[in-house]
DOBALUM-114094 format. One line per 4 residues: their letters; for each residue x negated, y negated, z of N, C-alpha, C. Coordinates in Angstrom, 3 decimals, decimal comma. Atoms other than C-alpha are relative to their C-alpha. Layout:
REM DOBALUM-114094
A> X Y Z X Y Z X Y Z  ...
//
This chain:
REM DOBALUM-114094
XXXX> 0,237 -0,504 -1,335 -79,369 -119,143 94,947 0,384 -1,092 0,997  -0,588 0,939 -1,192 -77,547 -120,766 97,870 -0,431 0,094 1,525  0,733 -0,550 -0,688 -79,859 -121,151 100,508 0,776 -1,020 1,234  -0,631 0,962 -1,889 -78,030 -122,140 104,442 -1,080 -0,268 0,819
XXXX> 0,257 -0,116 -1,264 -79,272 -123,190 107,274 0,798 -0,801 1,134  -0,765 0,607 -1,262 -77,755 -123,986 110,943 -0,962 0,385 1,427  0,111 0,137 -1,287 -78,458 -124,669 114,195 1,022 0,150 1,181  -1,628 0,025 -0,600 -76,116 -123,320 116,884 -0,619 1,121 1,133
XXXX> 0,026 -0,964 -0,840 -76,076 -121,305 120,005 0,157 1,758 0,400  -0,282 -1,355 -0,186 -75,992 -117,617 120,338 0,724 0,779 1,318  -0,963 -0,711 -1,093 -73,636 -115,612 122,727 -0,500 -0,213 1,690  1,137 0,364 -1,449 -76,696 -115,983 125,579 -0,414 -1,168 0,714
XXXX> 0,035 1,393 0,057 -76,135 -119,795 124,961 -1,598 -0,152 -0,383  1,364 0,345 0,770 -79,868 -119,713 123,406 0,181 -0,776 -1,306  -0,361 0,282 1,066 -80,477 -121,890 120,538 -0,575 0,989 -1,261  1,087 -0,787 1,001 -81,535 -120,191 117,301 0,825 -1,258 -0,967
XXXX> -0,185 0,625 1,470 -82,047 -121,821 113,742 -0,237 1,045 -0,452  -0,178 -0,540 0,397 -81,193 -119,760 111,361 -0,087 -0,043 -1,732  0,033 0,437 1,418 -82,074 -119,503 107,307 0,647 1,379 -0,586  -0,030 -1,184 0,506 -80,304 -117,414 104,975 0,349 -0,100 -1,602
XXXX> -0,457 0,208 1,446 -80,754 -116,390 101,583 0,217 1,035 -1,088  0,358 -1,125 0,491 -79,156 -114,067 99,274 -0,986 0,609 -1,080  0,509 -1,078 0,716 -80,808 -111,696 97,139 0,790 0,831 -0,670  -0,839 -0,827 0,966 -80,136 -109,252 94,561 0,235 1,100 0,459
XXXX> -0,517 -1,382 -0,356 -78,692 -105,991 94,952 0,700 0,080 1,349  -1,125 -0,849 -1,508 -76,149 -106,756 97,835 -0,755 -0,648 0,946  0,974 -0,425 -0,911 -79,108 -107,870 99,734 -0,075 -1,541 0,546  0,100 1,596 -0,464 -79,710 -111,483 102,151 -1,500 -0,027 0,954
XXXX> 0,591 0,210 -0,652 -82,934 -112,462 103,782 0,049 -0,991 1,541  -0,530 0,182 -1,372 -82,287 -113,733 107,166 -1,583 -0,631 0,398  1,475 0,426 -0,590 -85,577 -116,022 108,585 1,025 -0,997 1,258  -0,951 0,366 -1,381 -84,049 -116,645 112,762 -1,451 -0,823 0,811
XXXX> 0,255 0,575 -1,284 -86,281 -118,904 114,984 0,774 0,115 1,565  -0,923 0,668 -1,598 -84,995 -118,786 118,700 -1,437 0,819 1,242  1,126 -0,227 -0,808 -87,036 -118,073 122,017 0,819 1,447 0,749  -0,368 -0,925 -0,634 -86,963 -114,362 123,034 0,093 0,385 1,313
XXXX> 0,422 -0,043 -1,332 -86,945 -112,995 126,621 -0,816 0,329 0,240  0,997 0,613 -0,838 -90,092 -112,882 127,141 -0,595 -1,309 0,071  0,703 1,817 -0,078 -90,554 -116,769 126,767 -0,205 -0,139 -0,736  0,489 0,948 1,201 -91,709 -116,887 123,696 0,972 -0,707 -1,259
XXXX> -0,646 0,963 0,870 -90,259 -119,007 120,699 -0,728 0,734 -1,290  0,389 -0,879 1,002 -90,392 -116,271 117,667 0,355 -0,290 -1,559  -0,888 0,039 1,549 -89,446 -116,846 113,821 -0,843 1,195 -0,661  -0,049 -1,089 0,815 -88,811 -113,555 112,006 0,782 -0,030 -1,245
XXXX> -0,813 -0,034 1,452 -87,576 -112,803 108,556 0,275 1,583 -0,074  -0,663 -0,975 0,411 -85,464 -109,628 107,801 0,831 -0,128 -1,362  -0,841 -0,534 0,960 -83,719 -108,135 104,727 1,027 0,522 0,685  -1,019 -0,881 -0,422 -80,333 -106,753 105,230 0,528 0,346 -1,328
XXXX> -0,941 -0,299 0,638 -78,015 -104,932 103,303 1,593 -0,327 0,083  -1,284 0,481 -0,101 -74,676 -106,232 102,887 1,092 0,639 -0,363  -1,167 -0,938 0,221 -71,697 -103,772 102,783 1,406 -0,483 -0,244  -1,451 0,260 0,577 -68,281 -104,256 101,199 0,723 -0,608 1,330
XXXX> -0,779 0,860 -0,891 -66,739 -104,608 104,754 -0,193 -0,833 0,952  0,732 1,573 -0,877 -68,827 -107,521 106,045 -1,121 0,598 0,564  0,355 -0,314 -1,166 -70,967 -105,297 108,001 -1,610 0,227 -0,787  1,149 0,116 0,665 -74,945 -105,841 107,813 -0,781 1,047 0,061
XXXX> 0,822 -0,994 -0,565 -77,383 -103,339 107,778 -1,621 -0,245 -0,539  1,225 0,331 -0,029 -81,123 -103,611 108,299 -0,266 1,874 0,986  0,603 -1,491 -0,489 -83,261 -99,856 108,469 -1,235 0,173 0,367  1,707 0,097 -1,019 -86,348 -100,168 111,120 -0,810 0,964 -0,998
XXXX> 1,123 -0,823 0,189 -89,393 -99,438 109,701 -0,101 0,513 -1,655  0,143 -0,008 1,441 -87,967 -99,189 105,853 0,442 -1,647 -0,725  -0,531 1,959 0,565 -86,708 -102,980 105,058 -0,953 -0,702 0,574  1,338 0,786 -0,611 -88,863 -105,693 105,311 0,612 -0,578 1,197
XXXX> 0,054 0,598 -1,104 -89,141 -107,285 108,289 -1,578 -0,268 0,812  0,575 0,542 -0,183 -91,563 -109,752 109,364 -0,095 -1,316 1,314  0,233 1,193 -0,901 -92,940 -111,982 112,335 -0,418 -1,188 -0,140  0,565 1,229 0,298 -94,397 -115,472 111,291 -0,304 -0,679 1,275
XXXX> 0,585 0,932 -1,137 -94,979 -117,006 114,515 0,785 0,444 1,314  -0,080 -0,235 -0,944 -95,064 -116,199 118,106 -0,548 -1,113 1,072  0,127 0,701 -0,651 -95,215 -118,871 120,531 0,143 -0,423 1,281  -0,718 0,504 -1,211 -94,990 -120,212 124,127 -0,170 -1,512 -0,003
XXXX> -0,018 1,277 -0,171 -93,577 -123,230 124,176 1,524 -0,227 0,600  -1,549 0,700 -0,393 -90,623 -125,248 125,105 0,823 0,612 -0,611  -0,916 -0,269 1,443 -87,658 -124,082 123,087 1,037 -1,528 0,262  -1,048 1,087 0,158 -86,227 -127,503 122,616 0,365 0,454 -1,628
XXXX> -0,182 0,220 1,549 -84,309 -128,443 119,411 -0,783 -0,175 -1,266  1,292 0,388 1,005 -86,759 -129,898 118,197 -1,104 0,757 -0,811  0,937 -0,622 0,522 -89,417 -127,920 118,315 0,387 1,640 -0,439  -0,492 -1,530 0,501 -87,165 -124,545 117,295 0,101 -0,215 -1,533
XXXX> 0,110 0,166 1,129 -86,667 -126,385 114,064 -1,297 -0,470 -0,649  1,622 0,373 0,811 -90,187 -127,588 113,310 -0,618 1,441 -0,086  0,702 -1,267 0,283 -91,744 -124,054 113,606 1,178 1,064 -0,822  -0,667 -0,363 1,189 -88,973 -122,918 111,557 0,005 -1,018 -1,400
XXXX> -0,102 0,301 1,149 -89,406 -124,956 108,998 -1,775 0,459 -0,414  1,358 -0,764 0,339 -93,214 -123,938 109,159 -0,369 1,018 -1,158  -0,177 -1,594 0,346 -91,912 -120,491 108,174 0,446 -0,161 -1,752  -1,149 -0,043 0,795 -89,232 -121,989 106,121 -0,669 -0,888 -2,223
XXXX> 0,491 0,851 1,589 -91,948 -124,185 103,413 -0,994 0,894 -0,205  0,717 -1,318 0,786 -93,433 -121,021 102,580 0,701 0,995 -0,623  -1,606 -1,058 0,271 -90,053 -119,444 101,198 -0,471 0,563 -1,658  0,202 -0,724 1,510 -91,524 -118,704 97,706 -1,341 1,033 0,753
XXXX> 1,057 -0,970 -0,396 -94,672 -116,618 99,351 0,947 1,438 0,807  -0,987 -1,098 -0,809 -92,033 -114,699 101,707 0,378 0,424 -1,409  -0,752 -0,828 1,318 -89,842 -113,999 98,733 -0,984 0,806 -0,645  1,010 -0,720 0,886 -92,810 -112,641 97,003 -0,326 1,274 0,744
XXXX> 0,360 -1,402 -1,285 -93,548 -110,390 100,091 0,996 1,051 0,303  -0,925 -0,632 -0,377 -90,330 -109,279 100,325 0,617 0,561 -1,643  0,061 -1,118 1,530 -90,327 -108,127 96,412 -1,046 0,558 -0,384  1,246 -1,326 -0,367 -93,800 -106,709 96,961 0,620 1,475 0,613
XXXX> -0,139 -0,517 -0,713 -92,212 -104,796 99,606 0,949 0,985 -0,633  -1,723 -1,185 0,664 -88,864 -103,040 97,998 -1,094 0,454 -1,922  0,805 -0,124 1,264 -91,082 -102,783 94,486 -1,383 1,477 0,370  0,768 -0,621 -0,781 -93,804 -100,537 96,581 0,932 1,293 0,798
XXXX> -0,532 -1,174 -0,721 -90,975 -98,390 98,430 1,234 0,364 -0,865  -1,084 -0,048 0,508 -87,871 -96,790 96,865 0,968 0,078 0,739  -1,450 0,523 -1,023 -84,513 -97,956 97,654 0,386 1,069 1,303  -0,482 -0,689 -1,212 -83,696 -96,256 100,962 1,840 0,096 0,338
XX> -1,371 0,610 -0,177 -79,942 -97,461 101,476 0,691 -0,603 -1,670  -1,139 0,040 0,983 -77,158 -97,242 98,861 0,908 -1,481 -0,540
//
């Protein structure tokens, strides 16, 4: 398992850190730190599905998807990667949550 992470700007020039790791069946967990518009400084974890022609797909309300921390704070560098790594040294409990989760529902997406 080849697990990334980066630090880099998003289209809005916001920073986000970003973790990603695949999974079986096609599938990548995605855990994003960055500060949303309402101010706060969020790290979420999503499943996606990964389709033959690059293109991701994540289905509200049937894939996991999870909040870990909601915050107002600064969004420096700094502190976007310390509360992501918060998230990020609990990666065997997530994983577990996120094969609770698909184990509990049947596959939805092909």
């Amino acid at each position: 398992m080849e697990i990334t992470t980066r630090t880099y700007r998003n289209m809005r020039g916001q920073l986000v850190v970003e973790t990603r790791i695949p999974l079986d069946g096609n599938r990548r967990l995605e855990i994003d730190t960055s500060k949303n518009s309402s101010g706060y400084v969020t790290t979420h974890a999503w499943v996606f599905h990964l389709k033959e022609d690059g293109a991701k797909v994540h289905a509200l309300f049937q894939d996991y998807s999870k909040c870990f921390a909601k915050v107002k704070i600064r969004a420096t560098e700094k502190a976007l990667e310390a509360q992501h790594k918060t998230a990020t040294d609990q990666i065997d409990a997530i994983l577990a949550d996120v094969e609770r989760h698909y184990t509990n529902q049947p596959a939805l997406l092909a």
